[in-house]
C-alpha distance (Angstrom), angle and dihedral (degrees) to the residues before:
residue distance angle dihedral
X1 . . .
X2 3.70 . .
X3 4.00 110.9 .
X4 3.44 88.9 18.9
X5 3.78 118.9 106.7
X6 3.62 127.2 -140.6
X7 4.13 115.0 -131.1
X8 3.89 96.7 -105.7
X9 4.27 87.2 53.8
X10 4.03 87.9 51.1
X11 4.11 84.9 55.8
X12 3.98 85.4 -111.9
X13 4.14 101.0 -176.0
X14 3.67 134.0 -112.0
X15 4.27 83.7 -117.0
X16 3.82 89.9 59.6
X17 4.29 95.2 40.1
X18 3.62 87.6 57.6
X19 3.57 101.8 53.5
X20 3.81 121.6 134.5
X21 3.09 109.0 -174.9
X22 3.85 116.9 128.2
X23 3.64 112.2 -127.6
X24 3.90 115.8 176.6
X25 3.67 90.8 -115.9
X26 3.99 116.6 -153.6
X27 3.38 110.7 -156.2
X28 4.01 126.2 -150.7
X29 4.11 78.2 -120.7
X30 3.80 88.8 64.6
X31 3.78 99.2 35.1
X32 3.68 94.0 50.5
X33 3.39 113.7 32.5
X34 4.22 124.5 161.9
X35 3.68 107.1 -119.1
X36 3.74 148.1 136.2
X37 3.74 134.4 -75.8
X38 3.20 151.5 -84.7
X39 4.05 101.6 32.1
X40 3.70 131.3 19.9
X41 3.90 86.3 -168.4
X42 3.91 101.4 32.1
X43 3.75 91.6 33.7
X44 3.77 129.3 27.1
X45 4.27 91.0 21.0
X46 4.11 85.6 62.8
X47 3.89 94.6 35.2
X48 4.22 80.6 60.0
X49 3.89 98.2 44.7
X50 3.80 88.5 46.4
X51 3.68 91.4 44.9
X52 4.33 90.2 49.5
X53 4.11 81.6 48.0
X54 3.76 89.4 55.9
X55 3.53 99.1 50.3
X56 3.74 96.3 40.3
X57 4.02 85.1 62.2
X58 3.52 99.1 35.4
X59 4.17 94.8 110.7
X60 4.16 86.2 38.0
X61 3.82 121.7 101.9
X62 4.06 90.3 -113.5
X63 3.31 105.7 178.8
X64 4.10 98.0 165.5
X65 3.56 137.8 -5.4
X66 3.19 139.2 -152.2
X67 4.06 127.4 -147.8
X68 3.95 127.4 -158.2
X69 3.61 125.2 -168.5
X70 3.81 114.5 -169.8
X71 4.05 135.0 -173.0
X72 3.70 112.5 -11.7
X73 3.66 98.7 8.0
X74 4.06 92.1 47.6
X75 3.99 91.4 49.3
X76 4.12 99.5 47.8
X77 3.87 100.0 2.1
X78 4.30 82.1 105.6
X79 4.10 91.3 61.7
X80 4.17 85.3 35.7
X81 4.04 98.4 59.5
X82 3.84 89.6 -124.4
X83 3.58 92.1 141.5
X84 3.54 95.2 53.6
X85 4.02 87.6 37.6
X86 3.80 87.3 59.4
X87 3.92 95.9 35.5
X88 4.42 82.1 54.5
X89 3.66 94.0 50.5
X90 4.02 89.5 45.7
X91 3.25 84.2 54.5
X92 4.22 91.5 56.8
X93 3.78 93.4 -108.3
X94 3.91 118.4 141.6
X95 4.19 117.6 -146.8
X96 3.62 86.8 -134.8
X97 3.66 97.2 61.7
X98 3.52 108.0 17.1
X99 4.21 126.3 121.9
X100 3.86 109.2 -121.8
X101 3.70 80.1 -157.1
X102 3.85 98.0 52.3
X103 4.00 86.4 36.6
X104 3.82 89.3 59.5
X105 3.82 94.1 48.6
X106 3.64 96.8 49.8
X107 3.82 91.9 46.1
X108 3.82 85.0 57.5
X109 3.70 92.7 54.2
X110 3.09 104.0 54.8
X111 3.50 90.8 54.5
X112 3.29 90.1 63.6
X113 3.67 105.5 31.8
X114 3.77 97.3 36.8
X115 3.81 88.5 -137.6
X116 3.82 135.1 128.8
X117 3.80 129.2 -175.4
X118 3.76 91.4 -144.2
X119 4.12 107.8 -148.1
X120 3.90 87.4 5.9
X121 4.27 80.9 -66.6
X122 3.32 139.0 98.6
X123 3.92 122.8 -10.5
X124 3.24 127.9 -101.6
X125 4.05 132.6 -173.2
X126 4.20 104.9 -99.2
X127 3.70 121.9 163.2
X128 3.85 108.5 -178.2
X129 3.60 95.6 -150.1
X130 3.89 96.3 60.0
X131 3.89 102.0 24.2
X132 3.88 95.8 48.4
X133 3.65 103.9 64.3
X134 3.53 114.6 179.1
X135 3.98 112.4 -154.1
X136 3.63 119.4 -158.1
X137 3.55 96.7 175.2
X138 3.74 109.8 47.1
X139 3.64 104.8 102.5
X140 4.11 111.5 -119.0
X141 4.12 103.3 -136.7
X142 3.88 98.8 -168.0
X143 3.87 107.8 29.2
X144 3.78 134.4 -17.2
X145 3.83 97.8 -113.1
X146 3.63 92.4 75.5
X147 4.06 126.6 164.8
X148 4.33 134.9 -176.6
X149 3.13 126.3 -160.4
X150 3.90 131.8 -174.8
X151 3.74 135.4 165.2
X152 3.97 125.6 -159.7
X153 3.59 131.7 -157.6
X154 4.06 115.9 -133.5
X155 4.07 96.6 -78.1
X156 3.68 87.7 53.8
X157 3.70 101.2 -111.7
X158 3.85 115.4 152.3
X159 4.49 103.1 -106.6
X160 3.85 98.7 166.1
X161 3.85 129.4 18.1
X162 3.64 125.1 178.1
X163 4.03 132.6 172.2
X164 3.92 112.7 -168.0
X165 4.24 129.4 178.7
X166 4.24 117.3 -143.2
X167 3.26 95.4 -143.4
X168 3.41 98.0 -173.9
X169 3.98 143.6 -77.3
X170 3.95 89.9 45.2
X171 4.02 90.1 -59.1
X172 3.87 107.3 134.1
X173 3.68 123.5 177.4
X174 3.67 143.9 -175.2
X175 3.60 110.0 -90.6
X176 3.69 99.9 -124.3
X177 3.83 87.7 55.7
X178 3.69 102.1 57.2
X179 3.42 115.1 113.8
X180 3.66 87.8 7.1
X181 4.15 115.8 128.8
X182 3.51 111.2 -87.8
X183 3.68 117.0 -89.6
X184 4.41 115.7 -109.9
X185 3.88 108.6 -70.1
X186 3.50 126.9 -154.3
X187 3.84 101.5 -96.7
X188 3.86 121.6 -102.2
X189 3.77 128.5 -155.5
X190 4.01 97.0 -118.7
X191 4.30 112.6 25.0
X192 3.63 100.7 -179.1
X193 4.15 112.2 175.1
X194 3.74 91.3 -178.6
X195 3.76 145.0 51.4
X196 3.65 87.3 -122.9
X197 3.85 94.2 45.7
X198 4.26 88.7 51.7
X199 4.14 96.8 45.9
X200 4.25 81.5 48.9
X201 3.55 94.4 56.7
X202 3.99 100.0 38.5
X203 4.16 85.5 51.0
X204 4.28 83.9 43.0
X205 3.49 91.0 57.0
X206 3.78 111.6 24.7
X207 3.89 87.5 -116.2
X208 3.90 128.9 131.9
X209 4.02 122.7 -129.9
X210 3.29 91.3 -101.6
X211 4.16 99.8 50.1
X212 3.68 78.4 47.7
X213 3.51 93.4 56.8
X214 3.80 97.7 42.3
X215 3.83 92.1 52.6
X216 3.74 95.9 53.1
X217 4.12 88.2 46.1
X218 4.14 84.8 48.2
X219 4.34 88.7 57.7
X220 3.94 85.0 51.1
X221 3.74 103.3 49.1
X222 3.74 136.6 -12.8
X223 4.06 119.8 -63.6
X224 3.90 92.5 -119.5
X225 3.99 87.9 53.5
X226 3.98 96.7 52.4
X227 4.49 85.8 42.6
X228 3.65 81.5 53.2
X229 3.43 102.5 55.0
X230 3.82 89.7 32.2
X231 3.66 84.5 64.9
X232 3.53 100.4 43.4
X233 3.91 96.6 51.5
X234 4.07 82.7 51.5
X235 3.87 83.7 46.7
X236 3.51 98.9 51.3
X237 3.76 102.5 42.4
X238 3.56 90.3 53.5
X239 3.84 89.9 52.7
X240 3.81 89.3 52.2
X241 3.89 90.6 50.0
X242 4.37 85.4 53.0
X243 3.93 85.3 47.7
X244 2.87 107.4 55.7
X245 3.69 98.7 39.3
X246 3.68 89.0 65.8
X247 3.27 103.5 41.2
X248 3.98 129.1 100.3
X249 3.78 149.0 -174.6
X250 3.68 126.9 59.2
X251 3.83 132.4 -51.2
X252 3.80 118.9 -108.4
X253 3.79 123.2 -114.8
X254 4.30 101.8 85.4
X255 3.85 85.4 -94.0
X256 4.15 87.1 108.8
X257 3.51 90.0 -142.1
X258 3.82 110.1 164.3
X259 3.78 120.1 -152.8
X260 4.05 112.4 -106.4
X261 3.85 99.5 -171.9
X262 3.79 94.0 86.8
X263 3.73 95.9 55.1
X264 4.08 96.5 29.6
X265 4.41 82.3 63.1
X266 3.92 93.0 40.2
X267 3.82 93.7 58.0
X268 4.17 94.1 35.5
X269 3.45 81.1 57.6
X270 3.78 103.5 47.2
X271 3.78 85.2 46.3
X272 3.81 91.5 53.9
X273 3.94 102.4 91.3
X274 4.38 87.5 51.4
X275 3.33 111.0 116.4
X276 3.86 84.2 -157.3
X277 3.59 94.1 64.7
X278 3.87 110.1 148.4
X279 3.77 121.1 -107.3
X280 3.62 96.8 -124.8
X281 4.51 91.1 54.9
X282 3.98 89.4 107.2
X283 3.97 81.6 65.1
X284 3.58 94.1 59.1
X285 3.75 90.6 42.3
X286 4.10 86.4 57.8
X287 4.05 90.8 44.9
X288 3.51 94.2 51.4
X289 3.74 90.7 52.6
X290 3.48 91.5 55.2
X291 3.88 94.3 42.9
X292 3.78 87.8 54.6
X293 3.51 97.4 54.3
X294 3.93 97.2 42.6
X295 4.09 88.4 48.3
X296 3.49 91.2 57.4
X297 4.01 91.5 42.0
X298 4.03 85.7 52.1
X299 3.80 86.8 51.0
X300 3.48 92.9 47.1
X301 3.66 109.5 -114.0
X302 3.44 130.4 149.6
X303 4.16 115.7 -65.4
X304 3.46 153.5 169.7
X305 3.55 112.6 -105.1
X306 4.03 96.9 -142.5
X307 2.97 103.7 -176.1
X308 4.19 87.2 -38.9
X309 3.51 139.7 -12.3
X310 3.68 95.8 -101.6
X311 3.20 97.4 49.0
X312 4.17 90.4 39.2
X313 4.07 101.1 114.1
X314 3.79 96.0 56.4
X315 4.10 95.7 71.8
X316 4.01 84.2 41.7
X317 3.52 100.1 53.2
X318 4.10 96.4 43.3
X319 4.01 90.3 51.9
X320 3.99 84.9 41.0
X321 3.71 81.7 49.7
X322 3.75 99.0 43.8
X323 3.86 88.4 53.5
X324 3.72 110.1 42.8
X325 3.62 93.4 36.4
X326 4.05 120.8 24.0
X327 3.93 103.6 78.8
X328 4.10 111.8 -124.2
X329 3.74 96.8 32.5
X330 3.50 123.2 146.4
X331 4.10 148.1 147.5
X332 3.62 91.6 -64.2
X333 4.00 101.2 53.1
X334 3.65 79.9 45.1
X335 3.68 94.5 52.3
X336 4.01 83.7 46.4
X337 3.91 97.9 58.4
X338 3.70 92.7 47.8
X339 3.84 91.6 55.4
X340 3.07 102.0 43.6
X341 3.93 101.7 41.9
X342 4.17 78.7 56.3
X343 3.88 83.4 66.7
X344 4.02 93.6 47.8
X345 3.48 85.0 45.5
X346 3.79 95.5 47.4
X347 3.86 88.0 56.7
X348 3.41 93.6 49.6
X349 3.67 96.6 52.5
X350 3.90 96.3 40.4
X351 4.09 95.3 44.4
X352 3.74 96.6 41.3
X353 3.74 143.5 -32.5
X354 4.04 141.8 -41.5
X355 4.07 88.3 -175.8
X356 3.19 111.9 109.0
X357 3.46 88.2 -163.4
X358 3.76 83.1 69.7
X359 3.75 110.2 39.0
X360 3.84 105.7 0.8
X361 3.27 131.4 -114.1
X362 3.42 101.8 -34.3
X363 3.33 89.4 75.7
X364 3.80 90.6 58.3
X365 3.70 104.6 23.7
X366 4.10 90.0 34.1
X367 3.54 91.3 42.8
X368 3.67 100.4 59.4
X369 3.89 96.9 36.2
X370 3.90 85.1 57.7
X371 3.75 82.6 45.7
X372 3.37 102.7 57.4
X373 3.86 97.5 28.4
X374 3.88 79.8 66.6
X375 3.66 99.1 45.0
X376 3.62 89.8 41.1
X377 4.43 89.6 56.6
X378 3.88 84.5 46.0
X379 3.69 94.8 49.5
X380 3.93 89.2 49.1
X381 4.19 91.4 52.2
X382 3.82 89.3 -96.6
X383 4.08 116.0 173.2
X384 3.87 113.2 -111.4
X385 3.45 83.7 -105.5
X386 3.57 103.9 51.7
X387 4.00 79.7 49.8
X388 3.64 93.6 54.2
X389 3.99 88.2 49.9
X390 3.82 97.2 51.1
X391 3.94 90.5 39.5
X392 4.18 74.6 60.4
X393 3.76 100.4 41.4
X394 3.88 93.6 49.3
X395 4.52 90.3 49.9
X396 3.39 89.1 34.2
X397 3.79 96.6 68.4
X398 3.61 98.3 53.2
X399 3.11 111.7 47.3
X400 3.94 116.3 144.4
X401 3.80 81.9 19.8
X402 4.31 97.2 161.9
X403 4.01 126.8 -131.1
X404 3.81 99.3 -136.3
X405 3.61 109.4 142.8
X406 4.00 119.9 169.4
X407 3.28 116.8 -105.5
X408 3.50 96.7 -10.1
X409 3.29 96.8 -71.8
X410 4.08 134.7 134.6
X411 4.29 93.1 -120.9
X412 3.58 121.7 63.7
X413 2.81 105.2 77.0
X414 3.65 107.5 -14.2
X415 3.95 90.1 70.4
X416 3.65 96.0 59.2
X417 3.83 92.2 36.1
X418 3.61 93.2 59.9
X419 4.17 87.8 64.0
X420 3.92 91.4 45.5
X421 4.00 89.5 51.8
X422 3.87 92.6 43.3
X423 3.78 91.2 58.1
X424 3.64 99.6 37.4
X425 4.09 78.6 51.7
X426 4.08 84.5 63.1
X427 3.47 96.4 34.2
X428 4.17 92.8 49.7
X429 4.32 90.8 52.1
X430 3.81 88.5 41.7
X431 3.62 92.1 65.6
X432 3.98 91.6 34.9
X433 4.09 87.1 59.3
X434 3.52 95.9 40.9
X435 4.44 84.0 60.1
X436 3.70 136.7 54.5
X437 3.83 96.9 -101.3
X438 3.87 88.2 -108.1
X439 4.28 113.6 121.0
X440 3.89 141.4 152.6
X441 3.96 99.1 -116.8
X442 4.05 117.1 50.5
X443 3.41 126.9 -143.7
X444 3.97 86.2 -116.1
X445 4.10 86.6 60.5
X446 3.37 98.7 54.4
X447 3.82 101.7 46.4
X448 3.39 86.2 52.1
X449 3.92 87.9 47.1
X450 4.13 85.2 52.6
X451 3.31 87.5 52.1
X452 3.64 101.3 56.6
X453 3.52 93.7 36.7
X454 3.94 88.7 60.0
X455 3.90 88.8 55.8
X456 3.54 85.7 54.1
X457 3.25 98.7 58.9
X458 3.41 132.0 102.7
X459 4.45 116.3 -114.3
X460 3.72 85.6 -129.1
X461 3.82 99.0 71.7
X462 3.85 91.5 34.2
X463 3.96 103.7 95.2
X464 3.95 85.2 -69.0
X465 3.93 88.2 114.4
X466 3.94 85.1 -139.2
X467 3.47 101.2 112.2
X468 4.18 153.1 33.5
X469 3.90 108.6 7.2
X470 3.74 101.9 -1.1
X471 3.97 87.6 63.9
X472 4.12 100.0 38.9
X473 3.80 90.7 68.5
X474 3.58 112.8 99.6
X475 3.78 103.4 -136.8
X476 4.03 97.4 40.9
């Protein structure tokens, strides 16, 4: 990345190339990935276990197969798309590449034709309502998104059988290896597992969080491969701002709600030659970027998971922020908040949860206001500790923030709680530029804090749609 140095033009030392130690690196290519809507957990996780499934038994005799969604995924997987997720990635179709258009036409097929071309191969008998089980009762040992998998040949004997967690963000794993230490990484010049560990090394070595960043993606694959995708996460949740800002009609799911970005931008707009505009009109500008993006999430367009799909417009709307209303911005500052809200992120993921099915949604919400209250301090030629502090700020006040979405679906609230976490983003690295970087309660404290407060909480408000505001509205 232009302006960005690589470790050996920083005079990074033979001691520090030759680490070994074995940090569970997250890569901006896990943290941001392109997907579709509405879940990154529910949706595009399953769609990549099912997809793994496929190609394991693509040189098998499958004949059938049978899918079984447990905790979590069984009790709001309906209002998530996870059976059409997992019917997709049966079919050999990747979230990252897939057509929501071609996705939606093949879903309707086969419920007419009762067909799937399992892998992208050879068909198979599938019926969705009788080979998609969805168990509410089974108890889910390792984590509460929980997914089977098994595949017979034409006798009915079991060839392939497979039991996978989504453990949130679009990461799926193996059941047997959840929770299990992280398998050997290639080694990268500065691990940090700790908030304290990364403002250490950026002070060490005269580097900023997002330098940082860039050098350790640089020892994984080439520069012009992490710029790339850089610039195509930048790309594409710009495009998913312009989406949904044009788009109308109402979201599918039976909840009838009807898409407000459209209107929200025609009246901001009519309203912009007032000179009696209120003060507070850049916060509906921010809101409606992060009701666009959500709306077209809900509808299940194409996203950036950041550092989830239901918490995907509050990234979005902060850059779309940062560039159409903080004077001085450019590619660069751009390039800056994406790298180093990958490091927030990182911490996040490595020190506790962004599941919601596991803590709430403060670990999806939270997450990416912390995220982007970071990236937004970075973009704005904040100190790493001033970063660190807003990273703090934006966790700090959300903790014990619930997952209760009605119905099961990705809108109420999580629409309208996208736009509160985007400003509270800008609002948290405001008051982290406008100190010294220096306050009582770490970043390091209050993930852990998150953390612990997730454990605390009770299943029913964690994305199980049994409790709080998914069971107050009348018709749920």
């Amino acid at each position: 990345m232009a302006g960005l140095p690589s470790p050996a033009d920083r005079g990074l030392d033979g001691k520090a190339r030759s680490l070994r130690e074995r940090p569970l690196v997250i890569s901006i290519f896990e943290l941001f990935k392109v997907g579709i809507g509405p879940s990154s957990s529910h949706t595009v996780g399953p769609m990549k276990a099912a997809l793994s499934f496929a190609r394991a038994g693509a040189k098998l005799p499958v004949a059938a197969v049978r899918v079984d969604l447990f905790g979590s995924l069984a009790w709001t997987g309906k209002g998530h798309g996870t059976d059409k997720a997992v019917i997709l990635g049966l079919a050999g179709m990747s979230p990252d590449t897939v057509d929501p258009d071609a996705a939606d036409a093949m879903i309707v097929a086969l419920s007419i034709e009762r067909r799937l071309p399992f892998g992208g191969g050879r068909t198979i008998g599938f019926d969705p309502a009788t080979d998609i089980v969805f168990d509410a009762v089974s108890a889910t040992p390792v984590h509460p998104n929980t997914l089977a998998f098994t595949a017979f040949d034409a006798s009915g004997a079991t060839l392939l059988a497979e039991r996978w967690c989504s453990v949130g963000g679009g990461f799926v794993l193996p059941e047997a290896e959840v929770g299990q230490p992280a398998p050997e990484t290639r080694a990268v010049p500065y691990p940090f597992r700790s908030g304290r560990a990364l403002v250490a090394l950026g002070e060490t070595h005269a580097f900023s969080i997002a330098e940082l960043v860039f050098a350790n993606e640089c020892a994984l694959r080439p520069a012009a491969e992490v710029e790339a995708h850089v610039e195509r996460v930048h790309g594409a949740m710009m495009d998913c701002v312009d989406r949904g800002l044009r788009r109308q009609g109402v979201l599918p799911g039976g909840l009838g709600v009807k898409r407000r970005a459209f209107g929200l931008r025609e009246r901001l707009e009519a309203e912009a030659t007032r000179n009696d505009r209120p003060p507070h009109e850049i916060m509906d500008w921010v809101g409606l970027y992060a009701i666009a993006v959500n709306e077209e999430n809900a509808a299940g367009g194409r996203v950036v998971t950041a550092p989830t799909n239901g918490a995907a417009g509050i990234l979005p709307a902060v850059l779309r922020y940062y560039r159409e209303h903080c004077p001085g911005a450019s590619t660069a500052g751009a390039r800056d908040f994406l790298l180093t809200a990958t490091a927030i992120g990182g911490l996040f993921k490595m020190n506790a949860s962004i599941s919601g099915a596991e803590v709430g949604c403060q670990g999806e919400v939270g997450v990416a206001c912390s995220m982007a209250a970071a990236g937004l301090a970075a973009a704005l030629g904040g100190t790493i500790l001033q970063i660190e502090n807003a990273a703090e700020i934006g966790m700090e006040h959300h903790l014990g923030l619930t997952c209760d979405p009605i119905g099961g679906l990705v809108q109420i609230p999580c629409i309208e709680r996208n736009a509160f976490g985007a400003v509270s983003a800008i609002q948290a690295a405001s008051l982290a530029l406008r100190g010294d970087g220096l306050h009582v309660v770490s970043l390091d404290k209050v993930i852990h804090t998150m953390r612990e407060t997730g454990r605390d909480m009770q299943s029913k408000y964690k994305e199980t749609s049994q409790g709080g505001l998914a069971v107050s509205f009348p018709e749920c």
